[in-house]
N, C-alpha and C positions, 0 to 999 in steps of 0.2 A: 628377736623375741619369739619365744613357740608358740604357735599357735592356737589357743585353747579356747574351750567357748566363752570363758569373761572375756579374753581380748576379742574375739571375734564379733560380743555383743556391743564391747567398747566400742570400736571399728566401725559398726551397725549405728547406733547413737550419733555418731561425729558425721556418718556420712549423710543422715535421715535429717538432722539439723541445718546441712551445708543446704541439702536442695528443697526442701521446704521450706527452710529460712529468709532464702535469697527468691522463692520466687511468692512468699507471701509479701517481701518488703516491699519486691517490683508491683506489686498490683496493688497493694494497700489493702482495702474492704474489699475490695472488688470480687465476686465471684469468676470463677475462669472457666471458660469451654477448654474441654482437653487438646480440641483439635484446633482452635486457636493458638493454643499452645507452643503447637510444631509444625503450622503452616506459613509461619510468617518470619523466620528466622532462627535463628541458631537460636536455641533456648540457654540462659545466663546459667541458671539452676541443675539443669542438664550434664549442662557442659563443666561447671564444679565439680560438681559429685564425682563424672567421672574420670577428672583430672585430681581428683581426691583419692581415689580409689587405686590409680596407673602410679601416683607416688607414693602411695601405703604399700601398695604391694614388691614396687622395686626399693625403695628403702628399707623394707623389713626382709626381703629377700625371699618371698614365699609363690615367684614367677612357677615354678616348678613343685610348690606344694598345693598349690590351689586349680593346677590342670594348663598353665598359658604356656608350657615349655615345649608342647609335642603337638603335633594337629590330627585328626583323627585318624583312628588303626583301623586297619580292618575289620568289615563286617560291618560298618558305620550304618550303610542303607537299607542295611536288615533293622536296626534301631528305629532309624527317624523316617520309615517310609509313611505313617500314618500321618505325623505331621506336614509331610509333602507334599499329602493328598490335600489337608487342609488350606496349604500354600495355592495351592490349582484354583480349586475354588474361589479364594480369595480375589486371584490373577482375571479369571472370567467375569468373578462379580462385579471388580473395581474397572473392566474393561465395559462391563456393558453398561455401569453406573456414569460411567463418562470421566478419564483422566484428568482430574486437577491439571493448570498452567505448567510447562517445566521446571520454573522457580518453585512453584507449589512444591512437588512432585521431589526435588533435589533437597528443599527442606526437613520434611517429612522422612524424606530418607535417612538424611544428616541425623535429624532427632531421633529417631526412633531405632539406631544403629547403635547410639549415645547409651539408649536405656537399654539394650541388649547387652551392652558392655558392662553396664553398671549393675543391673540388677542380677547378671549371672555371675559375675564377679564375686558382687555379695553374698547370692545367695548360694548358689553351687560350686563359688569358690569358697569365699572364706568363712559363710557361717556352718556351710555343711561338712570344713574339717574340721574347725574345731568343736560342730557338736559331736564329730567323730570320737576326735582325741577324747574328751569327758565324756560319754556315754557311749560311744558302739552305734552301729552304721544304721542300726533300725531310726534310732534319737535322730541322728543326721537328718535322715534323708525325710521324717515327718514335722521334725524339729525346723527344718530347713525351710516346709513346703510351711505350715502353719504362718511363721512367721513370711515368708513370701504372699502369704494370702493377706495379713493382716496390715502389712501397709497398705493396702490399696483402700482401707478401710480409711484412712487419713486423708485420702481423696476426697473428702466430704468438708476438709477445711478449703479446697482451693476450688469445688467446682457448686458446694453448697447441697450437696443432692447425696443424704444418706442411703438412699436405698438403693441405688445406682452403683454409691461406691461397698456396699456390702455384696453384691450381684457378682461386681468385681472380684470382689475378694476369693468369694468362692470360688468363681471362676480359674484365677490364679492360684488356688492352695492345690485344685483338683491339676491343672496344667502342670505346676512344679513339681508334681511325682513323677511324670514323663522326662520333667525337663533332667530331676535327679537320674532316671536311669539314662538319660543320653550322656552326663556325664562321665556315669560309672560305665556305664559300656562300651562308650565312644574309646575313653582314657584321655579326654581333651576337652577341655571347658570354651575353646573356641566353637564347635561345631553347636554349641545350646547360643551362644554369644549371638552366630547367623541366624539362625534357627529364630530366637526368640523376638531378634530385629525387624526381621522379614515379617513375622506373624503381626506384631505390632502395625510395620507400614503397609503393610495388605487393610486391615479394619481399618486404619486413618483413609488411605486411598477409597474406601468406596462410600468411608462418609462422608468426605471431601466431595465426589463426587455428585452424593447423595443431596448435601445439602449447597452444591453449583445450579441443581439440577433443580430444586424446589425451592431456590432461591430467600434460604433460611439456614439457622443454623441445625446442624444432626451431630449427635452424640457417636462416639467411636463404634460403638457398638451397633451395628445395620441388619444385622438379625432378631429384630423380636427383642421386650425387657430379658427374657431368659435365655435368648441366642447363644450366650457366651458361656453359659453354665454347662446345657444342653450341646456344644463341641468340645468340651474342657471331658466330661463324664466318659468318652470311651479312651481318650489320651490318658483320663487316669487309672483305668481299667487295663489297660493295655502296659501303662507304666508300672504298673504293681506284677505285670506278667514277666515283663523282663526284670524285674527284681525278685522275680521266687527266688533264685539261689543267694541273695543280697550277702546273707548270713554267712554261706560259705565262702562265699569266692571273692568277696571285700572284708570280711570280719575281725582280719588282721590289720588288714593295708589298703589302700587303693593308688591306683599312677596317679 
């Protein structure tokens, strides 16, 4: 089936239902901490999606249209060096906040490797070709970020706290332009895959830690209500750098 942005929306639909589906049935009413989430086991909702996602895309055959076929080309660390910095940070924060149990620590990893897989898949795989194919690489790649910002807005059905998950959201719309040029520049959807894992299990790590430490529970986010927006803002500044030439040098095609 080709790729296009109905099927990719379709795609979007089937996969947004499988893991909110399955983890509002597991909790009932119940409001969820994010970081209860994915400190206590393999998340059920997690691990569908992106078992949902690994048999869509080798059944449809789109391993190699969506970036999973090749791993990064050169030049990769001239891309993601800013993100890296951010990784550092995270590694110091989560070190001096006090590391979560090993169990903790391997779960969190487990999970949040799960949602690097899934949401880059989604969104830097397959909805950013086929808003390619139907509109041209500008549509893709804001196309791509918008709705990457606006699930997280859905966040508000599982954790009860809209203004948390709109923080999020923006967060995520301004990250996802970076995360689109590590795509296109990379030429390999693995390298946003780690990338996006890692950043993930660095904030879980020092909330875990944060809230071992104050012996309560802390929200993912340990920088300040607007921490996440305020590191998101030069990743997306920097992302729209490495996409000046978007137009030319992907306008046809991309690996």
């Amino acid at each position: 089936m080709k790729l296009t942005a109905l099927v990719a929306i379709g795609v979007y639909l089937i996969w947004q239902a499988i893991g909110l589906g399955i983890q509002k049935f597991g909790s009932g009413s119940e409001e969820i901490d994010l970081l209860d989430l994915v400190k206590h086991g393999i998340s059920p909702s997690l691990g569908a999606a992106s078992l949902f996602l690994l048999a869509t895309v080798l059944v449809m055959r789109w391993w190699r249209e969506v970036g999973l076929a090749q791993g990064p080309q050169r030049g990769t660390l001239k891309v993601i060096w800013p993100w890296l910095l951010f990784l550092a940070l995270f590694a110091v924060s989560a070190l001096g906040a006090g590391m979560p149990p090993a169990t903790v620590t391997l779960f969190i990893l487990a999970n949040t490797m799960m949602v690097g897989w899934s949401e880059e898949v989604m969104f830097r795989g397959i909805i950013l070709r086929g808003l390619f194919r139907s509109g041209g690489i500008w549509v893709a790649i804001f196309g791509s970020s918008v709705l990457f910002g606006a699930i997280h807005v859905l966040n508000v059905f599982l954790t009860g706290d809209l203004r948390g998950a709109v923080i999020q959201a923006g967060a995520a719309f301004l990250s996802g332009i970076f995360l689109a040029a590590v795509r296109l520049r990379t030429g390999s959807l693995w390298t946003g895959i780690v990338l996006h894992g890692l950043w993930d299990a660095g904030t879980f790590f020092i909330a875990a830690g944060g809230a071992a430490a104050a012996g309560a529970a802390a929200g993912p986010t340990a920088f300040g209500d607007y921490g996440s927006i305020v590191m998101s803002l030069p990743l997306f500044l920097l992302g729209l750098y490495f996409l000046r030439h978007a137009g030319r040098d992907y306008g046809k095609d991309y690996a």
